[in-house]
MOPAC internal coordinates of N, CA, C and O (Angstrom, degrees):
PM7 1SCF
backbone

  N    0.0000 0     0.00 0     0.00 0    0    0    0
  C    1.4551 1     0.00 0     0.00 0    1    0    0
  C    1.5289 1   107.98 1     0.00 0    2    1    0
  O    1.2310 1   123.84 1   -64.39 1    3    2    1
  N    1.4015 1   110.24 1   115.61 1    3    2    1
  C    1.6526 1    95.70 1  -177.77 1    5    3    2
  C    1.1418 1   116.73 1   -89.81 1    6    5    3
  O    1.2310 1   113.21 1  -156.86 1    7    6    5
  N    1.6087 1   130.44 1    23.14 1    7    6    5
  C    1.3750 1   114.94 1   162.58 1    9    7    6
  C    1.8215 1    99.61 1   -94.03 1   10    9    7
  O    1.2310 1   117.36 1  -163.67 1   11   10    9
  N    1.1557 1   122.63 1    16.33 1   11   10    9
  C    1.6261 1   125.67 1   162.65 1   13   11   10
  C    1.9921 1   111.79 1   -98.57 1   14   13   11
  O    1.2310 1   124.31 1   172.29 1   15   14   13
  N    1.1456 1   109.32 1    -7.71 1   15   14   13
  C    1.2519 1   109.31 1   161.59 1   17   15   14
  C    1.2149 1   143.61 1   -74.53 1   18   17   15
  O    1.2310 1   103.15 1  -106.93 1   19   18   17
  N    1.3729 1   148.55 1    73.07 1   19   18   17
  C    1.2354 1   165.44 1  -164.15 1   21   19   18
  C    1.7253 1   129.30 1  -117.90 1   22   21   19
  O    1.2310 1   122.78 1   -15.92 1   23   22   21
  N    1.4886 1   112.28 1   164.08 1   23   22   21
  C    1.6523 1    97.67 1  -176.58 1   25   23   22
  C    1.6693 1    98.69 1   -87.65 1   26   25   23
  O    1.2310 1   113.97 1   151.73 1   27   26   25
  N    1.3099 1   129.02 1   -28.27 1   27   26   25
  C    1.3645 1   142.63 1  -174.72 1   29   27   26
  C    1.6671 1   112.06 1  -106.24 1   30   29   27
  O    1.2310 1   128.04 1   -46.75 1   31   30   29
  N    1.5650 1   102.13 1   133.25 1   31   30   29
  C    1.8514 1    98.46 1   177.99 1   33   31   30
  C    1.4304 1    95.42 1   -66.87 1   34   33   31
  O    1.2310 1   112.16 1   -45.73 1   35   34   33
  N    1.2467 1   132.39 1   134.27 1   35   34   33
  C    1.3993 1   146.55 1   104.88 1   37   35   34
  C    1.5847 1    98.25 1   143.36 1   38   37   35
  O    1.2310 1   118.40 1  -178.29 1   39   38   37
  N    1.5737 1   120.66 1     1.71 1   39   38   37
  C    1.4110 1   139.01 1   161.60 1   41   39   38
  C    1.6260 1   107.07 1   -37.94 1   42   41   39
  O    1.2310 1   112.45 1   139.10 1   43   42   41
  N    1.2513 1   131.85 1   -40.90 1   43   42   41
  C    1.5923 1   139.81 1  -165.67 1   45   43   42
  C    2.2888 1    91.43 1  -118.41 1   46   45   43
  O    1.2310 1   132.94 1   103.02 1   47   46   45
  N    1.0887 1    92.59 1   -76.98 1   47   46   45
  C    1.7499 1    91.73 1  -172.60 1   49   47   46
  C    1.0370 1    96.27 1   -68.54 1   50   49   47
  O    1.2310 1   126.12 1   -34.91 1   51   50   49
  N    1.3613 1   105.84 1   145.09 1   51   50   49
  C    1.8074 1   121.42 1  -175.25 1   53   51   50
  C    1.9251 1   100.28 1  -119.66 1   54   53   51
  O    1.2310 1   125.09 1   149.19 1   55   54   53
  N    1.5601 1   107.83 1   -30.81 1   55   54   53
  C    1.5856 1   115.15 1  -179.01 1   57   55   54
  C    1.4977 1    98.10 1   -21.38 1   58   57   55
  O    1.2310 1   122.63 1   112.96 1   59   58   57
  N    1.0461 1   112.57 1   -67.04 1   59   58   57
  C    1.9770 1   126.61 1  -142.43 1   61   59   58
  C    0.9660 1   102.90 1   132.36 1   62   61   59
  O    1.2310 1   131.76 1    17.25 1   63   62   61
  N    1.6511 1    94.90 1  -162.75 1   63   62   61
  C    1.6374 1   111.91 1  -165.48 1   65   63   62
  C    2.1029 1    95.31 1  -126.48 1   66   65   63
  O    1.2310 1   120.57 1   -90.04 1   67   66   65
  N    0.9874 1   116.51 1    89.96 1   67   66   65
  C    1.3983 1   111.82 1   164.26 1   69   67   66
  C    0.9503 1   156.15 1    12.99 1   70   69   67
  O    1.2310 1    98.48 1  -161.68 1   71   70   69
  N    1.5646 1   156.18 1    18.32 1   71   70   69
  C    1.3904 1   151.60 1   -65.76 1   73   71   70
  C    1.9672 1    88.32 1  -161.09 1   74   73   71
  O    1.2310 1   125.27 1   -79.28 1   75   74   73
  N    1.2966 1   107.48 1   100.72 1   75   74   73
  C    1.6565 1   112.46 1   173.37 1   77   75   74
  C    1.2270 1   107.00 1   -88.91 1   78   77   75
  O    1.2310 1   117.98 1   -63.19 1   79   78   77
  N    1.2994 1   121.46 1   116.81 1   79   78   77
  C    1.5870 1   140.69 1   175.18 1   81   79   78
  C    1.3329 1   113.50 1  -107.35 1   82   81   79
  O    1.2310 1   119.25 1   -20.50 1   83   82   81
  N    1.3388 1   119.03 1   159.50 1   83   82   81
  C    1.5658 1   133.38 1   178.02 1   85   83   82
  C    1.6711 1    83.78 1   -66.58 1   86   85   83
  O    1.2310 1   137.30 1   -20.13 1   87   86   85
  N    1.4560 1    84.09 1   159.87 1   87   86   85
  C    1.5118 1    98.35 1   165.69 1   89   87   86
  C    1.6422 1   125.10 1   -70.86 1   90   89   87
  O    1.2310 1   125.60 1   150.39 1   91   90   89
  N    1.6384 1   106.85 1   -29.61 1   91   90   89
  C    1.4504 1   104.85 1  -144.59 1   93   91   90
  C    2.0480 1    75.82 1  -117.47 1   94   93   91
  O    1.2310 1   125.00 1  -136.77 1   95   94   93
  N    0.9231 1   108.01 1    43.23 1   95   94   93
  C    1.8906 1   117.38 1  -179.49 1   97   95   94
  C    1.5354 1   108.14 1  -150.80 1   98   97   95
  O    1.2310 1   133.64 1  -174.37 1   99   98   97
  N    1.4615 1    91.24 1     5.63 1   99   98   97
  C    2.5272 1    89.20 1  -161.36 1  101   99   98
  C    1.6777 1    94.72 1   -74.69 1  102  101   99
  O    1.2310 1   109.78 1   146.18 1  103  102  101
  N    1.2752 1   136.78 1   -33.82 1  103  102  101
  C    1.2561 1   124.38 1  -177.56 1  105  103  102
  C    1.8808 1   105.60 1   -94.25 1  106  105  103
  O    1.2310 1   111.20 1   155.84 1  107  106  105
  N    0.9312 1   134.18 1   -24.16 1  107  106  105
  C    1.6392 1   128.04 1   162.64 1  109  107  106
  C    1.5581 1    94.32 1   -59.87 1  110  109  107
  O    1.2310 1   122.70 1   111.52 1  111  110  109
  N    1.1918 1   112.43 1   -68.48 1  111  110  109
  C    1.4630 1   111.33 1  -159.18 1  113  111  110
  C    2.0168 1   116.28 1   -44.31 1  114  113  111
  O    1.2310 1   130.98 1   139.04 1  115  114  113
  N    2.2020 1    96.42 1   -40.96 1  115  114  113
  C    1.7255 1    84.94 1   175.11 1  117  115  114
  C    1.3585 1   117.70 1   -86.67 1  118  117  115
  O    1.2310 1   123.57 1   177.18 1  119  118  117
  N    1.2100 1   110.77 1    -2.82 1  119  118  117
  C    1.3366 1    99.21 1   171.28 1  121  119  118
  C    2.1116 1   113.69 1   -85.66 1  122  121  119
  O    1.2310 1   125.04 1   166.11 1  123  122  121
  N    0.8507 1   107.93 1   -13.89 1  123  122  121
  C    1.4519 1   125.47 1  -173.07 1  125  123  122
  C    1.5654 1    99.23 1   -79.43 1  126  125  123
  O    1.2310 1   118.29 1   143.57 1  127  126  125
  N    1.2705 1   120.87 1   -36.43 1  127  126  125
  C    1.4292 1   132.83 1   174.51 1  129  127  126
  C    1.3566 1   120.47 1   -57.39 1  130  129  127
  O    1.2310 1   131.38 1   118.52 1  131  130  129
  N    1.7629 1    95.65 1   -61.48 1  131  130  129
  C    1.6954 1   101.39 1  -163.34 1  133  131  130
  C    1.3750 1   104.43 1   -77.86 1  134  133  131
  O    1.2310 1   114.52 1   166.74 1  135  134  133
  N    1.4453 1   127.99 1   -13.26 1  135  134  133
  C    1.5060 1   143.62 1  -164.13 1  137  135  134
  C    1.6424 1    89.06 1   -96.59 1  138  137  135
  O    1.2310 1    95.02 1   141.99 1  139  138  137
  N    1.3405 1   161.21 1   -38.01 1  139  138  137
  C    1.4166 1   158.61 1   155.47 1  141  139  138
  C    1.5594 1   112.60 1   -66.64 1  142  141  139
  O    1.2310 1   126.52 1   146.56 1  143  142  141
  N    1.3525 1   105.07 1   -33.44 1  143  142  141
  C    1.7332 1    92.01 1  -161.68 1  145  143  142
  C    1.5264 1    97.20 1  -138.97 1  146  145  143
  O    1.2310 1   114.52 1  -169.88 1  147  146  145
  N    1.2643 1   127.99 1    10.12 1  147  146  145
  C    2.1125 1   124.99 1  -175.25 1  149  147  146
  C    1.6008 1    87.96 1    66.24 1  150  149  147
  O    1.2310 1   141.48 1    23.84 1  151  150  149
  N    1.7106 1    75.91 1  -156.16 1  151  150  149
  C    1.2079 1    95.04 1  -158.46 1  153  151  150
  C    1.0531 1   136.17 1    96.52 1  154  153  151
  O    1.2310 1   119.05 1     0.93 1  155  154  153
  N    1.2997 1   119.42 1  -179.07 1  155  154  153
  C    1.8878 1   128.00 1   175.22 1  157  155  154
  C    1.5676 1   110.11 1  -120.46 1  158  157  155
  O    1.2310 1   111.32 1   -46.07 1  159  158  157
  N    0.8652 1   133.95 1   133.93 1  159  158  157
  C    1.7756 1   128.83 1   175.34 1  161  159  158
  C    2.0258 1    87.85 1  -122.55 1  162  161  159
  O    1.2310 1   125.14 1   -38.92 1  163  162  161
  N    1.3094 1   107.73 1   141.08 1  163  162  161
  C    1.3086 1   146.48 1   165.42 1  165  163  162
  C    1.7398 1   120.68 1  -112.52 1  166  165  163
  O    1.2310 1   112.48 1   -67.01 1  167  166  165
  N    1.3035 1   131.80 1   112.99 1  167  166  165
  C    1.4171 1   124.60 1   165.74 1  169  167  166
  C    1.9881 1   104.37 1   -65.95 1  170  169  167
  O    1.2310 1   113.74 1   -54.20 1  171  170  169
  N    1.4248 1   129.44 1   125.80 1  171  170  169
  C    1.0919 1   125.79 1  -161.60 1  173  171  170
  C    1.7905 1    85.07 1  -101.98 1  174  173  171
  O    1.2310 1   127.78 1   -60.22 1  175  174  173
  N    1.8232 1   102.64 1   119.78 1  175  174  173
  C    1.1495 1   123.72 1   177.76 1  177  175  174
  C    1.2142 1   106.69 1   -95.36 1  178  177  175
  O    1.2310 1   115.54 1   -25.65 1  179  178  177
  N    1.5347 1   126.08 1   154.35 1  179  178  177
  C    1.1590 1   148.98 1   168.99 1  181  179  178
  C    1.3836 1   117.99 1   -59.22 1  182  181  179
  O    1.2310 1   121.00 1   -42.46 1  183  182  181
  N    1.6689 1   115.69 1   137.54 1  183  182  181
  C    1.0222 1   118.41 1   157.30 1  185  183  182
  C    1.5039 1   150.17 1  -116.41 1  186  185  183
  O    1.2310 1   140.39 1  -165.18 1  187  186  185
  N    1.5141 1    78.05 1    14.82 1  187  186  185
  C    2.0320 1    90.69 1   160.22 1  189  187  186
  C    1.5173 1   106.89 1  -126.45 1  190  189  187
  O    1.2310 1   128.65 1  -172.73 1  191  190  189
  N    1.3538 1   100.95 1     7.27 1  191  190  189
  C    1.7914 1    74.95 1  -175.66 1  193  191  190
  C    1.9038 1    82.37 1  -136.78 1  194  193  191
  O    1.2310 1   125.34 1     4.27 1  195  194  193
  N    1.1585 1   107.35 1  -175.73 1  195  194  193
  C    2.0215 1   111.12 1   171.40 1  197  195  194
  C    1.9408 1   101.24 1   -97.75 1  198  197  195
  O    1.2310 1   130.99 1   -34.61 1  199  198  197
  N    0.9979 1    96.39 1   145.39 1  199  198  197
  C    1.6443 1   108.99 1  -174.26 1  201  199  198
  C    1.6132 1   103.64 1   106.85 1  202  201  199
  O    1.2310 1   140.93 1    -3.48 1  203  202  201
  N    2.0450 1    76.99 1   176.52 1  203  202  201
  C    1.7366 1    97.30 1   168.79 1  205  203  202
  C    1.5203 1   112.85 1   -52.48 1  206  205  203
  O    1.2310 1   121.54 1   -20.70 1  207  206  205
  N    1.4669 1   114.66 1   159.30 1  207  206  205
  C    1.3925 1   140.86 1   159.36 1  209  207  206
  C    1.6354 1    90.47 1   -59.22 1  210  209  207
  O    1.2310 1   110.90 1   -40.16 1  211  210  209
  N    1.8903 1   134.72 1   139.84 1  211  210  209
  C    0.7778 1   116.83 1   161.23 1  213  211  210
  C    1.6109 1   111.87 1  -120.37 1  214  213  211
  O    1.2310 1   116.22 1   -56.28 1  215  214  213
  N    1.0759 1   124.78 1   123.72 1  215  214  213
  C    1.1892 1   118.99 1   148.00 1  217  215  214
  C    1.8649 1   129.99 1    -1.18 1  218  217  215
  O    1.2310 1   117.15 1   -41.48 1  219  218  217
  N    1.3281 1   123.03 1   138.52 1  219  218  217
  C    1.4929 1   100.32 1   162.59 1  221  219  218
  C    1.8065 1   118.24 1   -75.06 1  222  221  219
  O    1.2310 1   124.47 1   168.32 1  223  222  221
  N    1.0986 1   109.03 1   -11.68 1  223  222  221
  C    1.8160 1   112.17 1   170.01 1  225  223  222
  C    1.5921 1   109.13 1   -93.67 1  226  225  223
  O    1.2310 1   124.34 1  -151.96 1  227  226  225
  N    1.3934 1   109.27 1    28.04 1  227  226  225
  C    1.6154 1   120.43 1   172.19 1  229  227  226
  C    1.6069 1   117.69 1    64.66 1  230  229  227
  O    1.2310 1   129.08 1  -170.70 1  231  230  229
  N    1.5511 1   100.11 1     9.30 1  231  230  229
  C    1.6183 1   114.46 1  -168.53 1  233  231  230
  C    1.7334 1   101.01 1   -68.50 1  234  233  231
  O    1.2310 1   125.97 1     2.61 1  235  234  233
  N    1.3517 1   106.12 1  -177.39 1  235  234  233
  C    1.5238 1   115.20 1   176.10 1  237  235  234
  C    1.6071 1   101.49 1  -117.55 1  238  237  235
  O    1.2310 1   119.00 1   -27.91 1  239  238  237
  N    1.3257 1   119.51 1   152.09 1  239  238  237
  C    1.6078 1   132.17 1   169.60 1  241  239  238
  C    1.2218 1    85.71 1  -103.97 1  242  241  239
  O    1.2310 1   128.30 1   -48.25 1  243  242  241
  N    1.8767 1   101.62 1   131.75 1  243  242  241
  C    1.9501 1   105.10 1   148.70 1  245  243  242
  C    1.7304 1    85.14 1  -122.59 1  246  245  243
  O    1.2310 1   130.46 1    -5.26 1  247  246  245
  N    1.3633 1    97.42 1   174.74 1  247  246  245
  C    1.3823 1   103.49 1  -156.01 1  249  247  246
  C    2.0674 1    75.54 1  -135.03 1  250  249  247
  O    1.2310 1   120.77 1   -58.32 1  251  250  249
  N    1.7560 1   116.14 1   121.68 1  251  250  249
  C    1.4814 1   130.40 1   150.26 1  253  251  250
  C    0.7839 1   126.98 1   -85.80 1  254  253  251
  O    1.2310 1   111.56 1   -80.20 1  255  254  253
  N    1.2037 1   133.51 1    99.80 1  255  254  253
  C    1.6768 1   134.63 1   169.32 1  257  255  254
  C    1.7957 1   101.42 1   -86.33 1  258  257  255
  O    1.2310 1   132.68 1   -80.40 1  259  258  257
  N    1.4517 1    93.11 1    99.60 1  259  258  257
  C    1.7579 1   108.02 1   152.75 1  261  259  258
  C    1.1339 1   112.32 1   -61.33 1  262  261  259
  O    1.2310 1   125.68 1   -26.97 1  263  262  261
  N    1.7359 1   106.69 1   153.03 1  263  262  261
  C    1.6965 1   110.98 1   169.78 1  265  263  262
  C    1.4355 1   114.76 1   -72.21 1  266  265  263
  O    1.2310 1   131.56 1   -50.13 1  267  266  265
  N    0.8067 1    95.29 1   129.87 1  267  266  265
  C    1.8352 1   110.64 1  -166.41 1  269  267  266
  C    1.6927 1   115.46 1   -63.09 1  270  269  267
  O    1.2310 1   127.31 1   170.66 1  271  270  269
  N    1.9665 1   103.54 1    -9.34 1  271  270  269
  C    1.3854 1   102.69 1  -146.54 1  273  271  270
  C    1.5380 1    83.05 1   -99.30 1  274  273  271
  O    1.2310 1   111.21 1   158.03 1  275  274  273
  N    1.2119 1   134.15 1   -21.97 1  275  274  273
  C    0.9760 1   128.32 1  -165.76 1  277  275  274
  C    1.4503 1    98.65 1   -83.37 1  278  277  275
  O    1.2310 1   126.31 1   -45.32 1  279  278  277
  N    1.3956 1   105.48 1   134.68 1  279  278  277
  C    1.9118 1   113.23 1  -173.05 1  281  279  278
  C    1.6295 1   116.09 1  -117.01 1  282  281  279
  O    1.2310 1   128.56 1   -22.20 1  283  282  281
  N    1.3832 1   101.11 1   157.80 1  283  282  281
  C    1.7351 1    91.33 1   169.21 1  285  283  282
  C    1.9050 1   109.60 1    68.57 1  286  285  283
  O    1.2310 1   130.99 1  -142.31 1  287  286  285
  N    1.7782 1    96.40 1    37.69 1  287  286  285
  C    1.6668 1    70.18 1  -177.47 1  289  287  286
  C    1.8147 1   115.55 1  -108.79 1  290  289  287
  O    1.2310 1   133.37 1    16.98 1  291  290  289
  N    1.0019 1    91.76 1  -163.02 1  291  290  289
  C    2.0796 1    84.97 1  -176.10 1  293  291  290
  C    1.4760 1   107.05 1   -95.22 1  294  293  291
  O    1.2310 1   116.84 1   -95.34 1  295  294  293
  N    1.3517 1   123.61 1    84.66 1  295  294  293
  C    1.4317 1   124.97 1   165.93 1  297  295  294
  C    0.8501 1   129.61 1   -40.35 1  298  297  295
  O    1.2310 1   116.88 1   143.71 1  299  298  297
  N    1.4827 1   123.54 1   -36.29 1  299  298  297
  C    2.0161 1   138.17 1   173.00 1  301  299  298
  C    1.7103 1    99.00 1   -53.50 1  302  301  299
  O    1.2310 1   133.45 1   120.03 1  303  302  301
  N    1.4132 1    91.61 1   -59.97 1  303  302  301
  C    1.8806 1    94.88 1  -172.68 1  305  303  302
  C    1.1953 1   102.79 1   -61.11 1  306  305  303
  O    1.2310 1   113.18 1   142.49 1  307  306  305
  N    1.4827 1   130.49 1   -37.51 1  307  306  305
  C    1.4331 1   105.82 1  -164.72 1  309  307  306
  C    1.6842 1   105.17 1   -97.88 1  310  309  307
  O    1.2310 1   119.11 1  -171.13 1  311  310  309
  N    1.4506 1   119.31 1     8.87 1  311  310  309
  C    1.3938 1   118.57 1   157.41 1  313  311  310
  C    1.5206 1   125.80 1   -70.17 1  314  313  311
  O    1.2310 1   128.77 1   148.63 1  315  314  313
  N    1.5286 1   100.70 1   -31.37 1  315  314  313
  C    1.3632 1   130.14 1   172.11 1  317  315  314
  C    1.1233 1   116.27 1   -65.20 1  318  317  315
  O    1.2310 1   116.71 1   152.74 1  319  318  317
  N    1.3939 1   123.85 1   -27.26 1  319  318  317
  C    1.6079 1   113.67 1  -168.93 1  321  319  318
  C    1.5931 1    74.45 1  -116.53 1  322  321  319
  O    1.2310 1   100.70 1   158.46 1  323  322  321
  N    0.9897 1   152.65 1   -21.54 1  323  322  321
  C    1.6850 1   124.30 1   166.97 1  325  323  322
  C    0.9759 1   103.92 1   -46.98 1  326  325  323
  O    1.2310 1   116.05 1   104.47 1  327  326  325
  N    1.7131 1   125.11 1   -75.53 1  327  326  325
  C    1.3099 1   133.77 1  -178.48 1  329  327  326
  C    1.2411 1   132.63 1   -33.07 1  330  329  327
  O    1.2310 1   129.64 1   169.56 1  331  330  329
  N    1.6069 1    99.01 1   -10.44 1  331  330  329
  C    1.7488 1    89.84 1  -166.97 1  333  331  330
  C    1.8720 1    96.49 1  -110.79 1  334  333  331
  O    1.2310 1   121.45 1  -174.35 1  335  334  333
  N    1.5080 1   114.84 1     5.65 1  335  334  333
  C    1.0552 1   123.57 1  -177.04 1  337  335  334
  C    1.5642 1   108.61 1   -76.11 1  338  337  335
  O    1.2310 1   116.19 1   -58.33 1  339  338  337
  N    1.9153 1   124.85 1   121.67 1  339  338  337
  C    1.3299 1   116.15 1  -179.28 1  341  339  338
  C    1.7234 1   122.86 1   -54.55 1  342  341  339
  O    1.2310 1   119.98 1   -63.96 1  343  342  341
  N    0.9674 1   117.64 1   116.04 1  343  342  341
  C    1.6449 1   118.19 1   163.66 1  345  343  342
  C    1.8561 1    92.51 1   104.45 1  346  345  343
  O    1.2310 1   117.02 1  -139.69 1  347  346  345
  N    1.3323 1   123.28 1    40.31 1  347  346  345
  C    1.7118 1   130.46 1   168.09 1  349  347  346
  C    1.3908 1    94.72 1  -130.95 1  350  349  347
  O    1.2310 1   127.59 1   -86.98 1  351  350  349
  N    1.4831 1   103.01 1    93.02 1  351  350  349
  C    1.6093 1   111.36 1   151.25 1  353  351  350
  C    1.1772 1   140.13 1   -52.98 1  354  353  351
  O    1.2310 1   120.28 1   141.19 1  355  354  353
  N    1.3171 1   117.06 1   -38.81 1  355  354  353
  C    1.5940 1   133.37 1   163.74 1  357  355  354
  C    1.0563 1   114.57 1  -179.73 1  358  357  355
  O    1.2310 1   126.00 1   -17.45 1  359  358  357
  N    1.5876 1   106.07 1   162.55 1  359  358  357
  C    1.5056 1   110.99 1  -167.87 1  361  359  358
  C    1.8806 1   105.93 1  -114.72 1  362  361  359
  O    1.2310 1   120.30 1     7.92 1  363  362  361
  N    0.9043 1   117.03 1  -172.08 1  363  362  361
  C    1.2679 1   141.42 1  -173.99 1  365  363  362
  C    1.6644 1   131.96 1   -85.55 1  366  365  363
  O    1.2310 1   140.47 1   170.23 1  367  366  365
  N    1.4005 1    77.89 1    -9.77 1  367  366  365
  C    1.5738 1    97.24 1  -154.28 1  369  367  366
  C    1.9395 1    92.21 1  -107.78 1  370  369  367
  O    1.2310 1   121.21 1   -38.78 1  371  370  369
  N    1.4551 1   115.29 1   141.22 1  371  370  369
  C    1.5690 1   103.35 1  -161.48 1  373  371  370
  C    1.9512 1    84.64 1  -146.10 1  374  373  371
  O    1.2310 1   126.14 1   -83.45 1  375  374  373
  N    1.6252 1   105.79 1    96.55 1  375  374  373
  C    1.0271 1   120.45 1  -131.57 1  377  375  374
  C    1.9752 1    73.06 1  -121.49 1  378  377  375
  O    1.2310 1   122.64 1   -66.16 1  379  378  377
  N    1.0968 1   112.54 1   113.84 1  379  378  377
  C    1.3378 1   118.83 1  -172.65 1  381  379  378
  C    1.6206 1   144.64 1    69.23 1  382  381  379
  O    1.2310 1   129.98 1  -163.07 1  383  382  381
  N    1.4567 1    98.36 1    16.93 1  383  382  381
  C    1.4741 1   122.17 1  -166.57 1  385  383  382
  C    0.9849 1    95.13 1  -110.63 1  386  385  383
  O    1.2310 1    98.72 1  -165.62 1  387  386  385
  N    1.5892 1   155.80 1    14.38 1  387  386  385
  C    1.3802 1   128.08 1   176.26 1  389  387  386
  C    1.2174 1    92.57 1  -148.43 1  390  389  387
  O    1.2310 1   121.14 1   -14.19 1  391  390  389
  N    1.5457 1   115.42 1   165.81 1  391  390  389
  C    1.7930 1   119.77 1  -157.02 1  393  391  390
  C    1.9342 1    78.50 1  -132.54 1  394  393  391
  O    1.2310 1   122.72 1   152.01 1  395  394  393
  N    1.1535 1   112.40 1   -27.99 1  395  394  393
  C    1.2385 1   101.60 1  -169.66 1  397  395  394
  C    1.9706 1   106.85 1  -151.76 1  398  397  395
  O    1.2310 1   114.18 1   -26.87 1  399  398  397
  N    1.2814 1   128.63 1   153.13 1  399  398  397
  C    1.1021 1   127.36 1  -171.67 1  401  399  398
  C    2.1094 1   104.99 1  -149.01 1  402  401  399
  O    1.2310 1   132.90 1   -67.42 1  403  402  401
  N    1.5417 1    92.68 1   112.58 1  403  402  401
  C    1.7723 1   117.78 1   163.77 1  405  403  402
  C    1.3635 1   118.77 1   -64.02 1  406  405  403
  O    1.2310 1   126.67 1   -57.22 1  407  406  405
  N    1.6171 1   104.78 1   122.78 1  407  406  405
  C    1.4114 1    87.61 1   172.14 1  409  407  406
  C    1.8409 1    83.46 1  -131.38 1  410  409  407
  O    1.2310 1   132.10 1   -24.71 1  411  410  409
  N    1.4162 1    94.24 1   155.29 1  411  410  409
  C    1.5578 1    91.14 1  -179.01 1  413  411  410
  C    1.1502 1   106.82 1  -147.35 1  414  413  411
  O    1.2310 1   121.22 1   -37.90 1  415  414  413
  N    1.5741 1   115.27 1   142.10 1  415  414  413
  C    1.3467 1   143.04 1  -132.95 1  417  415  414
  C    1.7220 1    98.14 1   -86.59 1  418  417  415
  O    1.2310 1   127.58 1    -9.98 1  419  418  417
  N    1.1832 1   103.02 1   170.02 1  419  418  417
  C    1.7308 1   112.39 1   148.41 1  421  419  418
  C    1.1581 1   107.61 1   -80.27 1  422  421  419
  O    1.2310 1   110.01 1   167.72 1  423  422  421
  N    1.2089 1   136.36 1   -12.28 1  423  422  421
  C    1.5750 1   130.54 1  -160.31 1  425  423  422
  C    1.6070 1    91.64 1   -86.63 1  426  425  423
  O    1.2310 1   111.45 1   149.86 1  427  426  425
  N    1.4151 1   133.70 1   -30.14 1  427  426  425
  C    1.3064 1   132.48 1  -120.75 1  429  427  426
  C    1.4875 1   129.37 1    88.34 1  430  429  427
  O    1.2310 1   117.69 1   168.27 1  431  430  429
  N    1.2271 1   122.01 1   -11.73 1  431  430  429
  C    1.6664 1   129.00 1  -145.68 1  433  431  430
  C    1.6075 1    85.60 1   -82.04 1  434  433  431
  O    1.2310 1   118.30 1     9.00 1  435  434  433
  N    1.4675 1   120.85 1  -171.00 1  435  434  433
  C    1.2700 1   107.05 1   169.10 1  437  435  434
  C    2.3271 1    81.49 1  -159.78 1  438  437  435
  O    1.2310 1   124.92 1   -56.51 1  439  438  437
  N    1.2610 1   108.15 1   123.49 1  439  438  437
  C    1.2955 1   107.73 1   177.86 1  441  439  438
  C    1.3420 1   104.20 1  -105.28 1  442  441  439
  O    1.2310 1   122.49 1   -37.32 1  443  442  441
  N    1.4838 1   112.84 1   142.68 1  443  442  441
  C    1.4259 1   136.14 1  -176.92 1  445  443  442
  C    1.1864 1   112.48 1   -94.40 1  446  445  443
  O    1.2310 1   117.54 1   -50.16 1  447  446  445
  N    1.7404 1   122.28 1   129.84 1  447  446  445
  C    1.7577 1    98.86 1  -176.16 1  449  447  446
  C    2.7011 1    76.68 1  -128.74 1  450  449  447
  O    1.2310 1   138.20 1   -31.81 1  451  450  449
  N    1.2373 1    82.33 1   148.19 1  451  450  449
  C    1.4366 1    83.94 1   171.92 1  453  451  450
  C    1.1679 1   114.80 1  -132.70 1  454  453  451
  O    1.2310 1   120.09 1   -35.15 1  455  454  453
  N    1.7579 1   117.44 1   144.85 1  455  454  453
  C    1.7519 1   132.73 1  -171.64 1  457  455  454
  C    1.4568 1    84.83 1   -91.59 1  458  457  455
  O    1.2310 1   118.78 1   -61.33 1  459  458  457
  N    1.1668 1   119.94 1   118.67 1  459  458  457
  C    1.5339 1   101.65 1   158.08 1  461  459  458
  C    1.8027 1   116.63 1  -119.42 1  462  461  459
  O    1.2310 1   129.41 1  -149.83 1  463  462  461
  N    1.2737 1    99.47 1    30.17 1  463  462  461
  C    1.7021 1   118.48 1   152.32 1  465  463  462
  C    1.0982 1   118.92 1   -89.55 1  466  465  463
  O    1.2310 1   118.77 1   156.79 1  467  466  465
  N    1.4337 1   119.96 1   -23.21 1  467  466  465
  C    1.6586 1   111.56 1  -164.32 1  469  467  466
  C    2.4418 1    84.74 1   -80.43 1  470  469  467
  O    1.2310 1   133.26 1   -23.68 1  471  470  469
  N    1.4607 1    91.99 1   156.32 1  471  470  469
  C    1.6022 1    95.10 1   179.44 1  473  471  470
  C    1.7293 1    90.02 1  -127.39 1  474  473  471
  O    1.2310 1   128.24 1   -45.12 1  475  474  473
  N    1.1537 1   101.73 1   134.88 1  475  474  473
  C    1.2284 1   135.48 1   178.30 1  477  475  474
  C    1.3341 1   138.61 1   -91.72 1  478  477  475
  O    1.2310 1   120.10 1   180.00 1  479  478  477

């Protein structure tokens, strides 16, 4: 999607960053967030049915929007301290898994962006 293409995370997407929590941890967990890292945390509600978004492991999505102004920061570390938060199953953030990333146009076009740190 090339309105997810940018030089900075959250410069183009404004959602947040994804963060699947236990159910019975979703309010420890955003408050545990914005109190380590700011921010805003949202529980991401449904839009065909009433309730949370669920997970297929019955989990909940809250959606963090970091301050955007702050630049240049360490995504690994701050994947790390999501992760290490009780009742955060995983995050959103896919922090050394890709060698290369598609974004493709309305035109048809399809733009290539490449990691050429990750070693293979």
């Amino acid at each position: 999607d090339e309105k997810k293409n940018s030089q900075e995370l959250g410069e183009k997407w404004k959602r947040g960053i994804p963060v699947e929590v236990l159910p019975l941890a979703f309010k420890i967990c955003m408050r545990e967030i914005c109190k380590q890292l700011g921010g805003d945390i949202v529980l991401r509600e449904g839009t065909e049915k009433i309730g949370p978004v669920l997970t297929d492991n019955g989990n909940f999505i809250i959606d963090w929007r970091f301050d955007t102004e702050t630049k240049n920061r360490n995504w690994s570390d701050i994947n790390k301290t999501l992760k290490s938060i009780p009742g955060v199953v995983e995050t959103g953030l896919f922090i050394n898994m890709v060698t290369k990333a598609y974004f493709g146009g309305s035109d048809g076009k399809v733009d290539i962006k490449e990691n050429k740190n990750i070693k293979v």
